[in-house]
C-alpha positions as CSV (number, residue, x, y, z in Angstrom):
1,X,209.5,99.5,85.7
2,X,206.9,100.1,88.6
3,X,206.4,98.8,91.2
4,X,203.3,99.9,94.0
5,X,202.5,98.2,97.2
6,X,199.4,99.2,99.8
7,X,197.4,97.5,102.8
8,X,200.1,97.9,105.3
9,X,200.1,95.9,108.5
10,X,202.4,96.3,111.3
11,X,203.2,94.1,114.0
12,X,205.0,95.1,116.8
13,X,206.1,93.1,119.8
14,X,208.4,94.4,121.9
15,X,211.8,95.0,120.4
16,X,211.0,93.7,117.1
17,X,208.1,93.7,114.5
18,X,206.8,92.2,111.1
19,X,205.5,93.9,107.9
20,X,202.6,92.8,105.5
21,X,202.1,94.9,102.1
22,X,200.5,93.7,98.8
23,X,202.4,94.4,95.8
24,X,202.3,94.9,92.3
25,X,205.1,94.8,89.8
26,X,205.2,95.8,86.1
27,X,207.8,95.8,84.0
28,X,208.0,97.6,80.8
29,X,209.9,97.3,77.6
30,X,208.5,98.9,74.6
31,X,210.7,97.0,72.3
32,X,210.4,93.7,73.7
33,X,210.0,90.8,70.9
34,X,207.7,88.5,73.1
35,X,205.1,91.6,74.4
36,X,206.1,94.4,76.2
37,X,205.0,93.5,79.8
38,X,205.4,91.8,82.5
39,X,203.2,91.3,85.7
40,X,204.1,90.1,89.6
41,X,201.7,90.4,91.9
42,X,202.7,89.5,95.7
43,X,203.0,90.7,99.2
44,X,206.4,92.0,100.8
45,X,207.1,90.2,104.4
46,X,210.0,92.4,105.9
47,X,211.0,91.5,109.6
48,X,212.3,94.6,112.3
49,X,214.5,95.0,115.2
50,X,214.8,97.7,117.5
51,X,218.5,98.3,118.0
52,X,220.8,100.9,119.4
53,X,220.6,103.2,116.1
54,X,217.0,102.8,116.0
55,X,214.7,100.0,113.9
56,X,216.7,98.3,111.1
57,X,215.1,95.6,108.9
58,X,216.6,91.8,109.8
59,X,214.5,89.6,107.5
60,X,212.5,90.6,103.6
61,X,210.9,88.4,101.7
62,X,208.3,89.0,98.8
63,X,205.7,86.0,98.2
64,X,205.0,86.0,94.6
65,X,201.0,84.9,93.7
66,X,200.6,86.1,90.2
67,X,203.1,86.0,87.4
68,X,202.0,87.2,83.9
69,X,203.9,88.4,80.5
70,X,206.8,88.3,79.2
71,X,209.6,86.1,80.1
72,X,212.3,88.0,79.0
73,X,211.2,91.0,80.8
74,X,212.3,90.2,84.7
């Protein structure tokens, strides 16, 4: 399993903030039946809020675009 993400953006207003970074997944099994990969591509969305022990994430979601590969490898 791997998974990279890049192009971060940062947002910032005030006391809280929102993420952007594209991603790519790939998952590996070299003894898979169906192929031995599987591909997600997507961006990672986290939300921030400043509290009193510093930033701490309040919201993450990942928007899947791409989707390639094994089924049986997730």
């Amino acid at each position: 399993m791997h998974h990279r993400a890049g192009n971060h953006l940062i947002d910032i207003t005030g006391d809280t903030g929102r993420a952007h970074a594209d991603a790519i997944a790939v998952h590996l099994k070299n003894d898979a039946t169906n192929g031995t990969t599987r591909w997600f591509i997507g961006s990672y969305v986290p939300g921030f809020e400043r509290t009193e022990k510093g930033w701490r994430i309040n919201h993450f979601e990942y928007k899947l675009k791409v989707i390639d590969g094994n089924a049986d490898l997730t």
